[in-house]
C-alpha positions in Angstrom: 8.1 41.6 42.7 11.9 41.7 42.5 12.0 41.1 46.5 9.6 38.5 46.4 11.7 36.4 43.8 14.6 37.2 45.5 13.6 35.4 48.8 15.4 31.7 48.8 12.1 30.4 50.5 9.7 31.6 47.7 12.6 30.4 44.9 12.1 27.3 47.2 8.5 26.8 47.3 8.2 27.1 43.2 11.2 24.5 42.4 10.2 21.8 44.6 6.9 20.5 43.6 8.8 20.4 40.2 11.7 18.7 41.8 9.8 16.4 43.6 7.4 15.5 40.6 11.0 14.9 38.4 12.2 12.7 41.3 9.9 10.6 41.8 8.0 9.8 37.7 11.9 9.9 36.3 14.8 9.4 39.2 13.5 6.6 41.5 11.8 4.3 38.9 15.1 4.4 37.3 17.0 4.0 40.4 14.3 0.8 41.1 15.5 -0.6 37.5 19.1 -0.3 38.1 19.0 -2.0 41.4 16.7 -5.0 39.9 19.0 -5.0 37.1 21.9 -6.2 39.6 19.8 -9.4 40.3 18.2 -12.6 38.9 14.8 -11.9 40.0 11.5 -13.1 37.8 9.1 -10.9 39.0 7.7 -12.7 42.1 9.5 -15.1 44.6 12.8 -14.9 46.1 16.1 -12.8 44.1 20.0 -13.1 44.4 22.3 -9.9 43.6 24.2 -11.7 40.5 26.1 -8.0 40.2 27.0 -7.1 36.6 26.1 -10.0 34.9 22.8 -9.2 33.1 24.8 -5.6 31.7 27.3 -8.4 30.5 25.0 -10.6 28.8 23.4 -7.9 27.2 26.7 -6.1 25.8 28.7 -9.0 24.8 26.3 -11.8 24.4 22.4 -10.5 23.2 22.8 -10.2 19.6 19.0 -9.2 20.1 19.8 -5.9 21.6 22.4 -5.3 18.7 19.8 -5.7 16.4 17.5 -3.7 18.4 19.2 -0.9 18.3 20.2 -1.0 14.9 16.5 -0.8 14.0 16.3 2.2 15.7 19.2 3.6 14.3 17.7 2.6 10.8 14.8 4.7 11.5 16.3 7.4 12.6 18.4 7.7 9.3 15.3 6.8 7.4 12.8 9.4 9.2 15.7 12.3 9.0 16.8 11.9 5.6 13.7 11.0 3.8 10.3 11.5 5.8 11.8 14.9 6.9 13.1 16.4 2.8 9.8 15.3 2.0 7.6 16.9 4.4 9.2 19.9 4.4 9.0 19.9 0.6 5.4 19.3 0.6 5.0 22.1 3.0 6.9 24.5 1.2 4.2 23.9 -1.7 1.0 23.5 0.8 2.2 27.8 2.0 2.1 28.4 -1.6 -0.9 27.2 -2.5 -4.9 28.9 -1.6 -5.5 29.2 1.7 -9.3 26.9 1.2 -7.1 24.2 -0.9 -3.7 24.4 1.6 -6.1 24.0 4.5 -7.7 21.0 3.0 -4.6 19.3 2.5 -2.8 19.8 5.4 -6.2 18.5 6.8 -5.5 14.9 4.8 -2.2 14.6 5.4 -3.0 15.1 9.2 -5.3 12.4 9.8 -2.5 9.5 10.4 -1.2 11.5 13.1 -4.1 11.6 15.0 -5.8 8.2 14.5 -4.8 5.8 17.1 -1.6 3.3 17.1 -4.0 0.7 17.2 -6.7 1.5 14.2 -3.2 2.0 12.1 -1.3 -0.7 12.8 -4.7 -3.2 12.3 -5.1 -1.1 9.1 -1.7 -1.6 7.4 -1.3 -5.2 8.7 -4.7 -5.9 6.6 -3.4 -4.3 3.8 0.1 -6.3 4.0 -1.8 -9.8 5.0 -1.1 -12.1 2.4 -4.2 -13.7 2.3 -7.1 -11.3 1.7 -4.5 -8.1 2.2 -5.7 -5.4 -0.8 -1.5 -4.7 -1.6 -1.2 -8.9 -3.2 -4.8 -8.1 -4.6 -3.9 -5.0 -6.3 -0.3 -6.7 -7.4 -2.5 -9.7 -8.3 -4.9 -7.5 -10.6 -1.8 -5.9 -12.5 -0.3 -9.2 -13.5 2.3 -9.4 -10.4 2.3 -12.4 -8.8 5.5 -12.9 -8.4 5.8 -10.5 -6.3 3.1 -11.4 -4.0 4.3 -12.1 -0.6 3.6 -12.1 3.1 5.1 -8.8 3.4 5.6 -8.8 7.9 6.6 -12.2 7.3 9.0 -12.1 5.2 12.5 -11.6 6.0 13.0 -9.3 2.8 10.6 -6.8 3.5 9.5 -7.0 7.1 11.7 -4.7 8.3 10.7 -2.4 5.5 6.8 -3.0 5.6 7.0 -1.7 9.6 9.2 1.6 8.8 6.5 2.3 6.4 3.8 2.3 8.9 5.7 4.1 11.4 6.8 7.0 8.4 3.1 7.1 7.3 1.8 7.5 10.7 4.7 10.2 11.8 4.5 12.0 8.4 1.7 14.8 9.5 3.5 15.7 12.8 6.4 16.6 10.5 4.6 18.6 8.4 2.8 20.7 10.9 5.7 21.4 12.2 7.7 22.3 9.2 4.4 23.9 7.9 3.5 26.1 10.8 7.7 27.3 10.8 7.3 27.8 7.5 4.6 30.7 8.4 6.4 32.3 10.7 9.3 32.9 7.7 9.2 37.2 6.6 8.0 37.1 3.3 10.8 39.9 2.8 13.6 37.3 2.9 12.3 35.1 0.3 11.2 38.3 -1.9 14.4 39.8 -1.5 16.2 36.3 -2.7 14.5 36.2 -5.7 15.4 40.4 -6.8 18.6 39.3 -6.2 18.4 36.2 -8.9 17.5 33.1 -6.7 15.0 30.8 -7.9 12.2 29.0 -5.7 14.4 26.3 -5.0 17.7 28.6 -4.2 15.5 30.5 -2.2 14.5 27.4 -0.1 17.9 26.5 0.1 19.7 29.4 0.8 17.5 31.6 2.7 14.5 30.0 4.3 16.2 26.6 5.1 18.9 28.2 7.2 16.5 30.8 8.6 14.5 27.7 10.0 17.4 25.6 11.7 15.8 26.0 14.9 12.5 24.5 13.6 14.4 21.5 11.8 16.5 21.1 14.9 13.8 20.6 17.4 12.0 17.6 14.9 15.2 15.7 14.5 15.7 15.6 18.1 11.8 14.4 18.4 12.4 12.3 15.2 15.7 10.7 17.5 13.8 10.3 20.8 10.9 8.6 19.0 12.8 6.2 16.9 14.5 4.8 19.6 10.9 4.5 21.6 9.0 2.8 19.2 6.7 0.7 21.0 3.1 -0.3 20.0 3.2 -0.4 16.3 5.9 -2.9 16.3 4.1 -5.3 19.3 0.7 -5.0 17.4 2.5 -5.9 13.5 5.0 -8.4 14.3 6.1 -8.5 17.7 9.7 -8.2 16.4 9.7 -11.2 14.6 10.3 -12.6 11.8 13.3 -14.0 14.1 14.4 -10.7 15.7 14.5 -9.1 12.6 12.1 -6.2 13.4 12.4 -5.9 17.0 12.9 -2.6 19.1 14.2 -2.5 22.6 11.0 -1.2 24.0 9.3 -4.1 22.9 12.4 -6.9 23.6 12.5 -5.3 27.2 8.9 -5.5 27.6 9.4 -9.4 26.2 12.2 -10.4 28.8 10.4 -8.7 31.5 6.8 -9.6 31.3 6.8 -12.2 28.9 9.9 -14.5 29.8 10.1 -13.3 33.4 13.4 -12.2 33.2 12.3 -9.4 35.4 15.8 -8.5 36.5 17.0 -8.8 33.1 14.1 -6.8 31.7 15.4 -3.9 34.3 19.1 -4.0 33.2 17.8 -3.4 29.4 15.5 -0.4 30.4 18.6 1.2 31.9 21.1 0.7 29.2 17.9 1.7 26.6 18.1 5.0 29.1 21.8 5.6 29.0 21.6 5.0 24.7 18.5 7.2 24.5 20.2 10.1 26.6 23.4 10.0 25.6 22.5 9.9 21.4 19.9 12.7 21.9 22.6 15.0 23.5 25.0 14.3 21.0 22.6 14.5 18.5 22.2 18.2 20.0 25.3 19.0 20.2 25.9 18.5 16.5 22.8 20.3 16.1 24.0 23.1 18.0 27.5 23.3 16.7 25.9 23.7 13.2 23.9 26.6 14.2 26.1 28.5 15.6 28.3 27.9 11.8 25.3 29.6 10.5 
């Protein structure tokens, strides 16, 4: 066995159909975008090479992007520091409970997750429509209605109504995972923290939290990855709007490209969303990593 993986042609034969699948679903569609980011092209017809001037527009004069990205950054901070205590919180009670009752539970809060984008995002937007939506009818039945509003319409809460949906549909991936890391923790750690004096809390915070870095690492690079990719939920509750207010750079790219026919424009986001998405998630690791090895 050791000669056979130490023959170049056999290390050769096993890395290249996974080379070659890399290269062509990840190296030369972006290579494709990059080049049709360098013209004016609209999807069909004739193009000019116009050079750097879509990069240009879209750093110094796209507000839209600005705000695009900020979203994203938004949910990020929102899905790290809230969604993410919260979870792991609840799933720090869920391994303490019965096994029958836990197992229920975790069954509930699992549902979202699995449901389709679309059945969600129709769901919520019902529930938020202003008309015949059950949230005004519910505020309506309490005595609230000043506070009815169109809640994906209006500038004040837009933005907020869509994180919602996205947190409530992303909230049982983040307690499987903490959950399931949270079973893997020796019940000899947390017993010995409390002989020594800790509390449950303590124990959580001192013991089990930094014993499960790894775990909590690994979400808040997906949590990273899928804020910035946020797609479908967006498209299918508001399209970005009101304005740009709620609008994501998958779904303005998809909007200049497809909808606008700024094809060649379209391509030069998708390559600057590439460069943001790569560069914050290794960062984001980095931090990650240096904080680990502090441990």
């Amino acid at each position: 066995m050791k000669a056979l993986f130490g023959n170049g042609r056999v290390i050769c034969a096993l890395v290249l159909p996974g080379l070659a699948v890399m290269v062509f679903a990840l190296v030369v569609p972006i290579g494709f975008s990059a080049y049709y980011g360098l013209t004016d092209w609209a999807g069909f017809g004739k193009f000019h090479m116009i050079g750097l001037a879509n990069y240009l527009e879209i750093l110094t004069a796209d507000p839209v992007f600005w705000r695009a990205l900020l979203n994203a950054l938004i949910l990020m901070l929102v899905t790290i520091f809230i969604q993410n205590p919260a979870a792991f919180a609840l799933a720090a009670v869920l391994s303490h409970l019965p096994a029958r009752f836990s197992r229920l539970l975790r069954t509930v809060y699992f549902v979202p997750a699995v449901l389709s984008l679309v059945v969600i995002t129709k769901l919520w937007v019902n529930i938020f429509n202003p008309t015949y939506g059950i949230l005004n009818k519910v505020l309506h039945l309490i005595g609230l209605k000043s506070v009815m509003i169109s809640w994906l319409s209006d500038p004040r809460t837009a933005l907020g109504a869509v994180l919602w949906i996205i947190l409530w549909q992303g909230f049982g991936w983040a307690l499987l995972f903490y959950y399931t890391g949270l079973m893997t923790v020796p019940s000899e750690i947390e017993e010995a923290a409390r002989v020594d004096g800790a509390g449950w809390l303590q124990a959580h915070l001192r013991v089990i939290i930094p014993f499960m870095f790894p775990v909590i690492s690994a979400v808040i690079v997906i949590d990273v990855i899928s804020s910035l990719r946020q797609m479908e939920m967006i498209f299918l509750s508001t399209e970005g709007g009101p304005g740009s207010l709620t609008q994501f750079v998958s779904v303005y790219l998809y909007q200049k490209a497809f909808i606008a026919g700024a094809y060649g424009y379209g391509n030069a986001l998708s390559v600057l969303f590439v460069v943001v998405a790569v560069g914050l998630t290794l960062v984001v690791q980095r931090i990650l990593r240096r904080n680990d090895d502090a441990q």
